[in-house]
N, C-alpha and C positions, 0 to 999 in steps of 0.2 A: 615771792614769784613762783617758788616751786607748787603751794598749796592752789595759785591761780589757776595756772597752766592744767591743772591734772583735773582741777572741776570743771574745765571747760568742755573736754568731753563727754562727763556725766550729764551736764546739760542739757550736749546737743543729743544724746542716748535718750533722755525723756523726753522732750521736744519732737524726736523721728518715732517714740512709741504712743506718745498721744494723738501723732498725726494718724500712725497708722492703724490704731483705737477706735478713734472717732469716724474712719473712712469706712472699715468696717462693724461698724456699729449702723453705717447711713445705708451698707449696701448690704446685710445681713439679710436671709428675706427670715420675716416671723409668722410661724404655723398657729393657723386658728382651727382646732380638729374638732367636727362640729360633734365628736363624741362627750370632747370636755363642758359641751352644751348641752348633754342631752339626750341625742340621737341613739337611735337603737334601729340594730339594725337585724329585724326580726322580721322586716317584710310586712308588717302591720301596722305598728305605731306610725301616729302622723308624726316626720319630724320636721313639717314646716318652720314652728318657731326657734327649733334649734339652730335649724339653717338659718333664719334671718337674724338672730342673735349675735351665731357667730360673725356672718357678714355684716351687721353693723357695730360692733367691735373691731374687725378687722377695719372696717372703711373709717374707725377717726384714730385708726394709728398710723404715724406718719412714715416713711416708706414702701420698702415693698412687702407685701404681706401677702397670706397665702390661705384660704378658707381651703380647709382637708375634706374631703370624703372618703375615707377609708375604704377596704374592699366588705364589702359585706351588699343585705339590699337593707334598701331603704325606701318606704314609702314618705311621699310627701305632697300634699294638696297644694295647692296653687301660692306661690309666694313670689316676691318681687325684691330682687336685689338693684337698690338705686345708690345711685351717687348723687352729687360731683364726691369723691374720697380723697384724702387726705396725701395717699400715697397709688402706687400701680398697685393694682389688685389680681392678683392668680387665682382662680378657682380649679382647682383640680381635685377632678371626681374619680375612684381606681375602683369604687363599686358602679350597683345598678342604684338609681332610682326610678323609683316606680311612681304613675300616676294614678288617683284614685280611679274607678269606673262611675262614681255617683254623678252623671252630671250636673245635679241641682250645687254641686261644690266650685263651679266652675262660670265663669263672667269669658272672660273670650282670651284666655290665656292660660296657662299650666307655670310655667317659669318666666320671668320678665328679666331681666337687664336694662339697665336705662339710666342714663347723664351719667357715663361712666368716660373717661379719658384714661388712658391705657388700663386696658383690661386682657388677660388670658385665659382661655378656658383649655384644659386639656387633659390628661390624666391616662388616660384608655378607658374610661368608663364607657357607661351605657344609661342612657334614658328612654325607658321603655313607656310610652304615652298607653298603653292598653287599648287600644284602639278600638280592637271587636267588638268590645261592647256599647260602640259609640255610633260606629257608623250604619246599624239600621237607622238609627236617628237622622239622616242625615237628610232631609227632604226639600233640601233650597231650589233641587233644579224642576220643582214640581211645586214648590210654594214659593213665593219672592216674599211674602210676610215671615219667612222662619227665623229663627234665631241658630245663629251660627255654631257650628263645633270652637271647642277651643283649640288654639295652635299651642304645639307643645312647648318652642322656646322662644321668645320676643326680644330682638335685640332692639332698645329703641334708644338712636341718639349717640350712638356708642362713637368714638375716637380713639384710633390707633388701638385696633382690636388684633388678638389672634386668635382663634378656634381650631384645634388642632388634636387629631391620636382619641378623637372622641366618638360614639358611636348614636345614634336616635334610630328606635325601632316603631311600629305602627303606629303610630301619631293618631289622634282624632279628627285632624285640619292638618295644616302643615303644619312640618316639621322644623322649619326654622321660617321663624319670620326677620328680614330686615328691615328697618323704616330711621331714614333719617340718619343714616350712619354714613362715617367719613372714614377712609382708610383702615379697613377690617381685611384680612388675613385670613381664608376658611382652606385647610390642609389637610389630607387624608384624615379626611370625614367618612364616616359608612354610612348611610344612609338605607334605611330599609320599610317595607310594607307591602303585603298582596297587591297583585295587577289589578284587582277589585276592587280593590278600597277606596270608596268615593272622594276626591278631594285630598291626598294627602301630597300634596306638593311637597319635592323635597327640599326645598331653597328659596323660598321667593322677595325678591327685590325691589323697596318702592323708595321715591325719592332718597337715592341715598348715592355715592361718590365714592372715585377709589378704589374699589371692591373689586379681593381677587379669591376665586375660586380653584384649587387647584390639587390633583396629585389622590380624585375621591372616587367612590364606590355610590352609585344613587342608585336605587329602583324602591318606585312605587306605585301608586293607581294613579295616578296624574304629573304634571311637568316633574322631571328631576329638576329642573331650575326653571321659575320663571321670573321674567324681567321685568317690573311695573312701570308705569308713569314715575317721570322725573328721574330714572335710572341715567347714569353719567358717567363713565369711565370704570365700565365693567370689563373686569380681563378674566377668562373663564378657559383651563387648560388642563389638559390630564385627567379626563374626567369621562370615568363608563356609565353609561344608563343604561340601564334596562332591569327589567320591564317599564313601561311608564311611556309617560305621552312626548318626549322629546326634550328638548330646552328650549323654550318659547322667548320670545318678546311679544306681552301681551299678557291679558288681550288688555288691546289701548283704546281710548276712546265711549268708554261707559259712559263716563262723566264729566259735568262743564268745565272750565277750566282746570282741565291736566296740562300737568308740566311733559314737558317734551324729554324724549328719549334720545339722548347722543352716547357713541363713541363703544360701540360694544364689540370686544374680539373673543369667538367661540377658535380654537385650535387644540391642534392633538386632541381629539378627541371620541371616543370610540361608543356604536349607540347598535343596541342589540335587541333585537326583537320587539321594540318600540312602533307606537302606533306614528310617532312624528322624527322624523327629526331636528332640522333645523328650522324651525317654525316663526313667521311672525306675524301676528293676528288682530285683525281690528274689527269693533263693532261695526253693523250696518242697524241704521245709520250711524253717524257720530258726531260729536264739534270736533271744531276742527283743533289740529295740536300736528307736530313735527317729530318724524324718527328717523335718522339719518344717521351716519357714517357709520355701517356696521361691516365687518368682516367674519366670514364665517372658511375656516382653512385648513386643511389638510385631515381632513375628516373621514374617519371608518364606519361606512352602512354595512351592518350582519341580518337581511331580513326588515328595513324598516319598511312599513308599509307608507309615509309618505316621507320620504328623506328629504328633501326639499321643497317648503312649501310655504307661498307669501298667503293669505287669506282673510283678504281685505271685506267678506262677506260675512265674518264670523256671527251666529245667531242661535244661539244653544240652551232658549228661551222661547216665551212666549210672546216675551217683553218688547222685542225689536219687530222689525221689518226687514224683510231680509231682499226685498227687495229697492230698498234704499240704496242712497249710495253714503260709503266711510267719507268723511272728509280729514282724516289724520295722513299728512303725506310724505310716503315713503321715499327715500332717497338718499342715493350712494350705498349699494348695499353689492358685497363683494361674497359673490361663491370659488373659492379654489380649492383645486386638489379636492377632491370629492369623491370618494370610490367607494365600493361594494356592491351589494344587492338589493332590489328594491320587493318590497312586497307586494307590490300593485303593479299593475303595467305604467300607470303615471307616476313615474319618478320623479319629474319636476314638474311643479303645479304653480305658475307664477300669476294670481285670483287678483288683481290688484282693484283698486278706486275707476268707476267711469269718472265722478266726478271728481278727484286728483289721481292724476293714474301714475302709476313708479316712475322715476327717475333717477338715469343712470345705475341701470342696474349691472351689475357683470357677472359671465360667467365663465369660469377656465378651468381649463383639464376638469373636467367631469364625467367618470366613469360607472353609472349604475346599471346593471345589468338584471336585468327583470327572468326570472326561472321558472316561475309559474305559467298557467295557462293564457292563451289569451293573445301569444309572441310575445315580440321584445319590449322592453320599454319605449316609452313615449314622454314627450312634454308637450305641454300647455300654457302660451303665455296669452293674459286679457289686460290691455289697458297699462302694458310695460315699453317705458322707452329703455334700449342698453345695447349690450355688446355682446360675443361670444369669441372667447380663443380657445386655441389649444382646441386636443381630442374634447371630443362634445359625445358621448355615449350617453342618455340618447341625443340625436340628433335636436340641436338645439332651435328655441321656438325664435328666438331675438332676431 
């Protein structure tokens, strides 16, 4: 009796130590450092295959696992990290990588991500796309035959994503592409590039769900975020532009059956020296397609030159008619709390459809104050059905 009683303890001691063995064993995360692959980090060496090495190693080990990039730089030519993986996957980068300048190396992307379900990117690194050397090339709004810059990072497909503590500098194209992603997480992001730089959108968004934006730094020559076709439950907060064309929705309507746009909330948000800022844009002409329930709130203008502005005539081609009418119909779109300075004397420019014209549009407490020549601000509304409350500086067009 006495030898039972006393090993019963011992028992339950390895039983509670294999429990808690096995639990961290499952929740351990495992470093793939993609130096043990190869990588050199001399700023020269390509270390694409090192990187897709490590990352496909990491992606058939089963939990959570972690691809390293060390601080140091690293060049590397265009590679593509896919899934579906095994386990949640981390990429954390604490250096630069650099993108080559040879375009002939390059198909219409720099980094890819794709069929990935839970994935992290973060580190505090930096992805420097090299831009300068890319965008004399850049001849699309003078050729419709050219062939595209590449985008520096391509999220495609991705699920329960987090993007976070990471930085992208001069990009060739944009600087992140989203397509097709469901519940992605992007968090004090830096985003950067000259006010020249043709095309370097810092964010842009196409059919994809969920997507939250927040707590970022953007300026570059074009949208710090733009919204595409089939965008869906975009929440966009904490976030300064400038230089750059504003945060668009758009432009919509290039193309035959586009998926419609719902449910977009722009707040807290602060936009400096921007040629746009809340912007939403459709071709003239277009098929027809739906953009609706958007809210844009509580907003800081420093100097935009169009802080509010719908532009249902958009034509920045040869390709369109601008004297068409868009058929993409706008509707339920909310402006509140809205203040600072406008660049123009037309602070609110509501350009909508003759042939579907806005509906229910609103506008409340709105304070832009125009300082340049010319007097005070003004607005403009064409082809808008809506509201206006609260202080209306300028005097409101509804």
């Amino acid at each position: 009796m006495m030898m039972g009683s006393s090993s019963t303890p011992l028992k339950v001691f390895v039983l509670v130590f294999l429990f808690v063995w096995v639990a961290e064993g499952q929740t351990r995360t495992k470093v793939f450092n993609v130096v043990r692959f190869g990588a050199v980090a001399d700023g020269k060496t390509d270390n694409s295959k090192a990187f897709g090495n490590a990352w496909r190693e990491a992606c058939r080990w089963e939990g959570r696992n972690k691809v390293l990039i060390p601080e140091g730089t690293y060049m590397a030519s265009p590679v593509m990290f896919q899934g579906p993986c095994k386990g949640y996957m981390v990429f954390e980068t604490k250096g630069v990588v650099k993108a080559p300048t040879d375009l002939s190396m390059f198909d219409d992307s720099w980094i890819t991500f794709q069929y990935i379900n839970g994935l992290t990117i973060s580190g505090g690194g930096t992805f420097d796309g090299q831009g300068a050397s890319a965008w004399p090339y850049n001849q699309c709004t003078r050729n419709p035959n050219c062939k595209s810059l590449p985008v520096s990072i391509r999220f495609n497909f991705i699920t329960n994503g987090m993007v976070r503590h990471i930085s992208s500098i001069d990009s060739k194209l944009f600087h992140f592409n989203i397509f097709g992603c469901k519940k992605m997480k992007l968090r004090f992001i830096k985003i950067s590039a000259p006010e020249d730089s043709p095309n370097t959108d810092g964010i842009h968004l196409g059919s994809s769900r969920g997507i939250q934006i927040s707590r970022s730094v953007i300026g570059t020559g074009d949208d710090c975020i733009s919204i595409g076709p089939g965008s869906k439950n975009i929440r966009i907060s904490k976030v300064f532009c400038g230089p750059g064309h504003g945060i668009s929705v758009g432009s919509l309507g290039k193309y035959q059956n586009e998926e419609d746009v719902m449910g977009i909330i722009v707040r807290n948000c602060t936009f400096s020296g921007t040629s746009n800022g809340v912007r939403i844009k459709t071709w003239a002409p277009s098929p027809a397609s739906l953009a609706s329930n958007f809210t844009f709130k509580d907003i800081f203008m420093n100097n935009v030159y169009n802080p509010i502005f719908i532009d249902q005539q958009y034509c920045p081609s040869r390709s369109c008619n601008p004297k068409a009418a868009s058929q993409v119909q706008i509707s339920d779109v909310r402006y509140r709390n809205i203040w600072g300075t406008s660049g123009s004397k037309l602070a609110v420019n509501l350009l909508c459809s003759p042939g579907v014209p806005c509906r229910n549009v609103e506008l409340k407490d709105i304070n832009l104050v125009h300082k340049g020549y010319g007097g005070p601000a003004t607005s403009s509304c064409s082809y808008v059905n809506g509201v206006a409350y609260g202080r209306q500086i300028p005097p409101s067009c509804l």
